[in-house]
KEKE-3310 file (N, C-alpha, C; in steps of 0.2 Angstrom, whole numbers, plus 5000, padded with zeros to 4 digits):
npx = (5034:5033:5029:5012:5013:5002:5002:5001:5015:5023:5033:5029:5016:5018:5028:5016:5005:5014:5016:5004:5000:5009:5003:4992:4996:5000:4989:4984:4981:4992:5007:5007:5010:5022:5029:5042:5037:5038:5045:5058:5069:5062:5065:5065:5060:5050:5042:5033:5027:5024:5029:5033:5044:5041:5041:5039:5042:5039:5039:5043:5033:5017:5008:4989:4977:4963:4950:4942:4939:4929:4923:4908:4907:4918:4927:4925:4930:4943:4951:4949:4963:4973:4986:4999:5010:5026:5031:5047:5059:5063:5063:5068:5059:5052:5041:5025:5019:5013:5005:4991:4980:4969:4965:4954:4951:4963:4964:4966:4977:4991:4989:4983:4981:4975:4963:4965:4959:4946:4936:4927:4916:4920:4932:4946:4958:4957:4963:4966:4973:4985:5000:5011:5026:5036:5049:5046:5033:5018:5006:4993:4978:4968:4950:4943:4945:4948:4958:4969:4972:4985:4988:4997:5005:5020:5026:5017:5008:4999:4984:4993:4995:5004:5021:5030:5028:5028:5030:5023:5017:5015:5007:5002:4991:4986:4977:4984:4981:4992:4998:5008:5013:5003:4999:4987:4986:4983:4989:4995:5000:5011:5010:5022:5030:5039:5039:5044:5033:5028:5021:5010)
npy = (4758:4755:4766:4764:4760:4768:4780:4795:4805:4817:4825:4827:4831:4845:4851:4849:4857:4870:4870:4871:4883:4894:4892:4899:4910:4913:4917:4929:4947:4956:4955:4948:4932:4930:4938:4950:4966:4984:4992:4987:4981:4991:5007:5024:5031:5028:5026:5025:5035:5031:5037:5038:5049:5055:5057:5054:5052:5047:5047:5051:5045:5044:5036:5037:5031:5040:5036:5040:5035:5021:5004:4998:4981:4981:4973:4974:4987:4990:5002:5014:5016:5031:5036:5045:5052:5064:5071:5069:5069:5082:5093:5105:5113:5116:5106:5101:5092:5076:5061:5053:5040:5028:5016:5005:4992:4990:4979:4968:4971:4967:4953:4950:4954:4968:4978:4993:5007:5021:5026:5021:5014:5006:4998:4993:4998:5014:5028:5042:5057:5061:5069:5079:5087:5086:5086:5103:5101:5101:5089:5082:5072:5063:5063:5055:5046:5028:5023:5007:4992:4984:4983:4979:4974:4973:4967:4974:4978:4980:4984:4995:5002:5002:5007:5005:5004:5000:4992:4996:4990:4993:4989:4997:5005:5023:5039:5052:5071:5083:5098:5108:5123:5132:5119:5106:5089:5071:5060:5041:5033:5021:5016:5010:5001:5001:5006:5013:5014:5028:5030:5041)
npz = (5194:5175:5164:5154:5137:5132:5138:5137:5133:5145:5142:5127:5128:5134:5121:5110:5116:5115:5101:5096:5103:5096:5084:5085:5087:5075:5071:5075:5073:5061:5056:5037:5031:5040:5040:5045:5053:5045:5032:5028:5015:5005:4994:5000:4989:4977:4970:4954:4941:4923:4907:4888:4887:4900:4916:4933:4951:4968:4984:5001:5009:5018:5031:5037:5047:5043:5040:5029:5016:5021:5022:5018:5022:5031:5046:5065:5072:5060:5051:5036:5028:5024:5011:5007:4996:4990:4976:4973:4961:4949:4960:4957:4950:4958:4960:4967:4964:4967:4976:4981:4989:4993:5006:5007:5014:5024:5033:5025:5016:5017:5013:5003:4985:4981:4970:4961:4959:4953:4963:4979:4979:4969:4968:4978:4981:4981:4971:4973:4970:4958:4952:4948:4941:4926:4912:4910:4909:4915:4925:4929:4939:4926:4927:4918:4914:4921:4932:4933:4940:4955:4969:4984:5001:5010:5025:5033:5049:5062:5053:5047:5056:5063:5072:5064:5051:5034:5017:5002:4987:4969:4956:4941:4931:4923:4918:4914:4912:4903:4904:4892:4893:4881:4875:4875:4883:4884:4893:4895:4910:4918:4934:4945:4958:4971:4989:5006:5018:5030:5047:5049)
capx = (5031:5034:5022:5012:5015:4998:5000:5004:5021:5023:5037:5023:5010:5021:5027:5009:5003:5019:5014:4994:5001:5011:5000:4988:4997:5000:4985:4982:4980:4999:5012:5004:5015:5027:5034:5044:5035:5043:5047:5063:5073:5060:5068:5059:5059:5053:5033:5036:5023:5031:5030:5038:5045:5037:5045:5038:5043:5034:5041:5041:5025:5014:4999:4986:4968:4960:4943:4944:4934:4928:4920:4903:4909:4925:4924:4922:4939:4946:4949:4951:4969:4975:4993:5002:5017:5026:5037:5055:5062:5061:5063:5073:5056:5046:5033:5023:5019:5010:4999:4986:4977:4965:4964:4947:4953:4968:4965:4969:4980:4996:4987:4981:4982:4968:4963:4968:4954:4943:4931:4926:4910:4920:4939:4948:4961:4955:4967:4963:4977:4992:5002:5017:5032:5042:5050:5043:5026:5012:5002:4985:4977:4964:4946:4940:4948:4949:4964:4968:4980:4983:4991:4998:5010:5024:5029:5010:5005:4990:4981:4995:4993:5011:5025:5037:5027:5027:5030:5019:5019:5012:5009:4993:4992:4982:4979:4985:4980:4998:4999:5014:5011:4996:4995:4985:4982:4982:4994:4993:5008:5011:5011:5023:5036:5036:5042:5042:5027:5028:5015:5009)
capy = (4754:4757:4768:4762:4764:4772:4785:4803:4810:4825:4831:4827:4837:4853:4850:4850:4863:4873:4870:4876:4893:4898:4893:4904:4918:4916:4920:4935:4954:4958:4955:4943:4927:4930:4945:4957:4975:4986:4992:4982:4986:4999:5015:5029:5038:5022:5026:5029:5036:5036:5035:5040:5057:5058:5053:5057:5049:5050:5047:5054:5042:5040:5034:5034:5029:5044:5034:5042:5029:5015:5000:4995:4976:4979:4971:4978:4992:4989:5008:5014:5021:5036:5034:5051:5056:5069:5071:5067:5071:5087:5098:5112:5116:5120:5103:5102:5083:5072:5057:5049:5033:5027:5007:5004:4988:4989:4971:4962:4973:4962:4947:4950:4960:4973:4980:4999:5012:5027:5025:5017:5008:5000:4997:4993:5005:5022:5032:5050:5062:5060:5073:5084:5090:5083:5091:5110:5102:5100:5084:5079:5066:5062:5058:5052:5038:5023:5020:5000:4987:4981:4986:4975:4979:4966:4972:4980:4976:4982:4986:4998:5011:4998:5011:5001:5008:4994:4994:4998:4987:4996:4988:4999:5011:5030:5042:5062:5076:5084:5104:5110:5131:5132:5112:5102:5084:5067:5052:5034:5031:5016:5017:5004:5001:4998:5010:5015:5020:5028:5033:5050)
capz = (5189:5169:5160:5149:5130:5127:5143:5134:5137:5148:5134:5119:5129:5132:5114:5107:5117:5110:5093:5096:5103:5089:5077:5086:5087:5068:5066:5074:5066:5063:5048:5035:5030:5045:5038:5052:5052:5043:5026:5024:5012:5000:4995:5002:4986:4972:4967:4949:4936:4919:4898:4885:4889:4906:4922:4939:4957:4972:4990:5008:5009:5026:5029:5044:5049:5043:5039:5022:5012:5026:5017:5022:5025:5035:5052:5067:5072:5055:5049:5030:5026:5019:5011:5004:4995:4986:4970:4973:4956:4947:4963:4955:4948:4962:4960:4974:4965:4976:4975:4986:4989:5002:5005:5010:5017:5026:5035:5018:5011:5018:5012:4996:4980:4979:4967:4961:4954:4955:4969:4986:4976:4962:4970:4986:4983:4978:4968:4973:4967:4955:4948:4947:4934:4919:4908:4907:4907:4922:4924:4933:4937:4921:4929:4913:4912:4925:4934:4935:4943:4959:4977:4991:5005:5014:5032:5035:5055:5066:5050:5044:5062:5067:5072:5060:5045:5029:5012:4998:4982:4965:4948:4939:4926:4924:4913:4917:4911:4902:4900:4892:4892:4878:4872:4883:4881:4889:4893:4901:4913:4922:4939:4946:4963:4980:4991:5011:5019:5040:5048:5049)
cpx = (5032:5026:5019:5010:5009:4996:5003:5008:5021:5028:5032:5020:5013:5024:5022:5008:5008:5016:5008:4996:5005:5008:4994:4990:4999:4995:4980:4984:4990:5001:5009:5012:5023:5033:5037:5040:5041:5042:5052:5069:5070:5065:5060:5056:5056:5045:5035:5029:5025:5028:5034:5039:5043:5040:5040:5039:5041:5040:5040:5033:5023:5007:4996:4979:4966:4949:4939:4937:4931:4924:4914:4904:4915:4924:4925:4932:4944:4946:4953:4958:4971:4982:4994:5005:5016:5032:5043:5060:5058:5059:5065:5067:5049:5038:5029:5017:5016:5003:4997:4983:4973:4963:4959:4947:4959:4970:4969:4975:4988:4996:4984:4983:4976:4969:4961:4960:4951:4940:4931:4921:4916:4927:4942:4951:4959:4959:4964:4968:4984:4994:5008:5019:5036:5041:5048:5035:5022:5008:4997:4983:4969:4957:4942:4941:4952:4956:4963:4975:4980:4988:4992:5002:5014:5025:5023:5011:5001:4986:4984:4997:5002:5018:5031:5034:5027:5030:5026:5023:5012:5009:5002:4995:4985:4983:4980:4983:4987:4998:5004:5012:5005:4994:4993:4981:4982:4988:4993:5001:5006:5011:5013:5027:5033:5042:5038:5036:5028:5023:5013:5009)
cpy = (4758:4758:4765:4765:4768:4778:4792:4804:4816:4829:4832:4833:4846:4855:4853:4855:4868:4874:4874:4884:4895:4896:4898:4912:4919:4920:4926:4944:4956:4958:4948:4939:4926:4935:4950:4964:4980:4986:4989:4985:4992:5002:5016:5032:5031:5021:5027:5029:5039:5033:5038:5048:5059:5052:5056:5053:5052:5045:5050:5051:5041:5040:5035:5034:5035:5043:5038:5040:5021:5010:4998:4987:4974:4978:4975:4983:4993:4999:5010:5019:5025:5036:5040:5051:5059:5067:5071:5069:5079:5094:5106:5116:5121:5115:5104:5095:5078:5065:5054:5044:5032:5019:5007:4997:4985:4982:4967:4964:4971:4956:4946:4958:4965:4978:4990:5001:5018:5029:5019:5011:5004:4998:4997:4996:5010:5027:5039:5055:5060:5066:5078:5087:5086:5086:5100:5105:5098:5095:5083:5074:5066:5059:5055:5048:5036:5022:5012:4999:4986:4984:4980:4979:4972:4972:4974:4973:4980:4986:4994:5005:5007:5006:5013:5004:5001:4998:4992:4996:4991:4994:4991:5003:5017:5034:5052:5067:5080:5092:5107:5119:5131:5124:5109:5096:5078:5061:5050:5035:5024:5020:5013:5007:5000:5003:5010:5019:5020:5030:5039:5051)
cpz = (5182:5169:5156:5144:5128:5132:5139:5135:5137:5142:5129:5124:5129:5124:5110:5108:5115:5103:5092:5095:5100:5082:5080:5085:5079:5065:5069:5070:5067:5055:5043:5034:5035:5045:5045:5050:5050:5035:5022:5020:5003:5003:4997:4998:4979:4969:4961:4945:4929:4911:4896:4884:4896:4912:4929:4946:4963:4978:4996:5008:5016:5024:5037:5041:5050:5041:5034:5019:5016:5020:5021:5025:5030:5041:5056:5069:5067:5051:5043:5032:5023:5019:5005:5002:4990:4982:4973:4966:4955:4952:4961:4952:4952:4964:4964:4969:4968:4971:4982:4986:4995:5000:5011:5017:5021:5029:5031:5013:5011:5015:5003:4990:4977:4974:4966:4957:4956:4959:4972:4982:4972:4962:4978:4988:4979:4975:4967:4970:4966:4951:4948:4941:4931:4913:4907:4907:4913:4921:4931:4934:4932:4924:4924:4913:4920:4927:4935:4939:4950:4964:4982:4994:5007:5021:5038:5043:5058:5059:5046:5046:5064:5066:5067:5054:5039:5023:5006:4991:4976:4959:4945:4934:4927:4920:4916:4910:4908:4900:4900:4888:4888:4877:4879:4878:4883:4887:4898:4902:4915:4928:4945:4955:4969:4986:4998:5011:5026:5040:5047:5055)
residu = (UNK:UNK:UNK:UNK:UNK:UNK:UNK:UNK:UNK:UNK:UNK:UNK:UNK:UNK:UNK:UNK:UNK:UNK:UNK:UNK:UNK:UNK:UNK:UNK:UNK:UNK:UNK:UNK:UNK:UNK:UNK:UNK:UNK:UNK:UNK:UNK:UNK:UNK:UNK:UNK:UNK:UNK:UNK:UNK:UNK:UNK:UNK:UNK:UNK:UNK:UNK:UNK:UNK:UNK:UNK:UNK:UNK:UNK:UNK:UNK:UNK:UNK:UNK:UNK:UNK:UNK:UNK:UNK:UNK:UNK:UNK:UNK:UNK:UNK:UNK:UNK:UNK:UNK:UNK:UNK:UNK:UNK:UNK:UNK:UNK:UNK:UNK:UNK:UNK:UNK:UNK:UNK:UNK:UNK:UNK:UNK:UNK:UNK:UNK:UNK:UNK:UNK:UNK:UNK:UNK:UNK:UNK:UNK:UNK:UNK:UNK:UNK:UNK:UNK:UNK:UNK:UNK:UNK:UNK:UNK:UNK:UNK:UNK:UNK:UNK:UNK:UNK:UNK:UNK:UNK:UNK:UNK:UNK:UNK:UNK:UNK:UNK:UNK:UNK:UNK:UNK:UNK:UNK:UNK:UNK:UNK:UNK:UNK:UNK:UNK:UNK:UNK:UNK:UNK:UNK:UNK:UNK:UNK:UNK:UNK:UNK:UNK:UNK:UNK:UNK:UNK:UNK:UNK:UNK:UNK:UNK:UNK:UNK:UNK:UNK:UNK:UNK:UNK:UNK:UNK:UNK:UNK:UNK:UNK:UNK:UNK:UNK:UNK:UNK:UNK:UNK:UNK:UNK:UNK:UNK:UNK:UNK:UNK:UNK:UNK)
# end
């Protein structure tokens, strides 16, 4: 006996139910917008902090779930990130270079553009230490003045602990501390790029 036209077809239903479970699994904790895990094609070496006369690049970055800076509303296993690097230029002098960060919210940090600053209370990514060499003169990070600007990642999966490691988007600016032998006095840099992060 022919079907009738309003019986469901066994292809539709295995179909549908196809569709359901990949949009389910879109949206568990993993890569946002369907991005592969992974840094991609960041350099490794591409964090730049720079004005005029002042260069400083940061790389060899990793990060882990050191629970650093936790944020009082992150849900539940969500753990704060610490993300590391050191100076890549200007080795012939000895830097020892390095900046730090800690994203309070690593969940969102695939999904959105968080914002860059001083503290856990008043920013989502915490800008803890910047500083190395250029030119003959030593730089700091300045806590008198407010780091701005914003942080995301492309790549980021299991909230940033993924084997694969991500890549690390920078657009902010910060003011260092500048001492070249006796003068000592301050300058704003940018602090742009998007560079590899592995884990620790």
């Amino acid at each position: 006996m022919p079907s009738s036209p309003t019986s469901p077809s066994p292809f539709r239903s295995r179909t549908d139910a196809l569709g359901l479970a990949l949009a389910a699994l879109a949206t568990l904790p993993g890569c946002g917008g369907g991005d592969t895990c992974g840094p991609g094609s960041a350099a490794e070496s591409g964090l730049v902090a720079s004005a005029a006369g002042v260069t400083l690049t940061f790389g060899a970055m990793t990060a882990g779930q050191n629970n650093d800076c936790p944020a009082a509303d992150a849900p539940a296993g969500v753990i704060s990130l610490t993300i590391r690097g050191g100076q890549t230029d200007d080795v012939g002098s000895g830097s020892a270079g390095r900046v730090t960060m800690c994203v309070s919210r690593p969940d969102l940090l695939g999904s959105t553009q968080l914002a860059l600053g001083p503290d856990v209370g008043g920013s989502e990514v915490r800008l803890i230490d910047l500083g190395g060499t250029s030119n003959g003169c030593s730089f700091a990070l300045d806590p008198t003045r407010l780091p701005t600007g914003t942080v995301t990642a492309t790549g980021l999966c299991g909230n940033g602990s993924d084997a694969a490691g991500f890549a690390l988007v920078v657009a902010g600016a910060a003011s260092l501390t500048r001492t070249c032998g006796a003068v000592v006095d301050t300058v704003g840099v940018t602090l742009t790029g998007t560079v590899a992060v592995h884990p620790q």
